[in-house]
C-alpha positions, 0 to 999 in steps of 0.5 A, a space after each residue: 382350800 376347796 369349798 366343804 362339800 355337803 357330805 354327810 352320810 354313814 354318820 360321818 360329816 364332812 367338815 372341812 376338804 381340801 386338794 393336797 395334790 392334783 395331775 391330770 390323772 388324779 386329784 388326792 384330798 384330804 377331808 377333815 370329818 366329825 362322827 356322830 360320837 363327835 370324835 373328829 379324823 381325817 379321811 385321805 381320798 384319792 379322785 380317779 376317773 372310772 376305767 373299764 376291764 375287758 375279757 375278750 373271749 375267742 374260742 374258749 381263750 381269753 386275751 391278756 396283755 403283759 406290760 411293765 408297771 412302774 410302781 411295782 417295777 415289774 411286767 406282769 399278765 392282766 386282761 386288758 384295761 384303761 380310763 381316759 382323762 374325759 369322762 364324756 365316753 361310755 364305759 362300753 365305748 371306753 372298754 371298745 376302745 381300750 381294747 383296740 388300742 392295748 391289743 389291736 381287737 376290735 369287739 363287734 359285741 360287748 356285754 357289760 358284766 358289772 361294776 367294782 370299786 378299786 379300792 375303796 377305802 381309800 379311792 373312790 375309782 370304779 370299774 366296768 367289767 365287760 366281755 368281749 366277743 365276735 372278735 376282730 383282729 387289727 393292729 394295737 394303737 399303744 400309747 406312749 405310756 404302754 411302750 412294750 405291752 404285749 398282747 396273747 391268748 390264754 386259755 381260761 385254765 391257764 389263767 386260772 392256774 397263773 392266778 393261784 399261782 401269783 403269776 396274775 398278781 393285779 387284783 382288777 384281773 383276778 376280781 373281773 375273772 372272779 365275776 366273769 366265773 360267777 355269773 357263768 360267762 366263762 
């Protein structure tokens, strides 16, 4: 049991919060609340670092990566993203970084666009969403876990068309292009 954080916000209070499961990637805690009707519940939380999405744009294209995901046993087209397990990094230099690994591109200008939640109802992982641009072109450095990934150009009315077309089927991407789209920046 872990001690109760002092929580106490939307006329929720934390009561009790304890670690039901814990990886080097993600922590799940269960937390017992009171409302301030009194009525009592239980909130499930899973704890996961922040992670960055880029949109590396080269002459009107925008690169994508394709890798299996394991929860959904399939392969699918997304803009390239990732966290790492420390949270000392920027999110410009997480975004720097997971974009030379995944596609072999090298940024030499990044704009940070915004910040999203995952899933917040019931995780409490965010996202930056950046936009990459004066593109430089080396060899990915994947890891283990990205075995296969691929790596390609697209253009933005090929993704928009893969999007309504339930080929992109990873919210991240199709939030991040919503943003990129409504901030005018593609």
């Amino acid at each position: 049991m872990t001690p109760t954080p002092d929580i106490s916000i939307a006329n929720v209070k934390t009561l009790e919060s304890k670690i039901v499961y814990q990886n080097k990637w993600m922590t799940v805690r269960e937390d017992v609340v009171q409302r301030d009707n009194g009525t009592t519940g239980i909130f499930g939380i899973v704890e996961k670092p922040d992670f960055a999405v880029i949109a590396a744009i080269e002459n009107g294209n925008v690169c994508l990566v394709e890798q299996h995901r394991y929860p959904v046993r399939s392969r699918f087209w997304e803009l390239p993203q990732g966290s790492w397990e420390s949270t000392s990094i920027s999110a410009c230099d997480l975004a720097k970084a997971e974009l030379r690994e995944e596609t072999g591109i090298i940024a030499h200008s990044m704009e940070h666009v915004g910040h999203l939640f995952l899933a917040y109802g019931y995780s409490d992982q965010g996202y930056d969403v950046f936009i990459a641009s004066a593109l430089e072109h080396a060899s990915q450095d994947l890891d283990t876990e990205e075995h296969g990934l691929a790596a390609r150009f697209f253009s933005i009315s090929d993704v928009e068309s893969m999007i309504v077309e339930g080929k992109i089927k990873d919210a991240t991407t199709v939030a991040a292009f919503g943003l990129l789209r409504l901030r005018k920046k593609i």
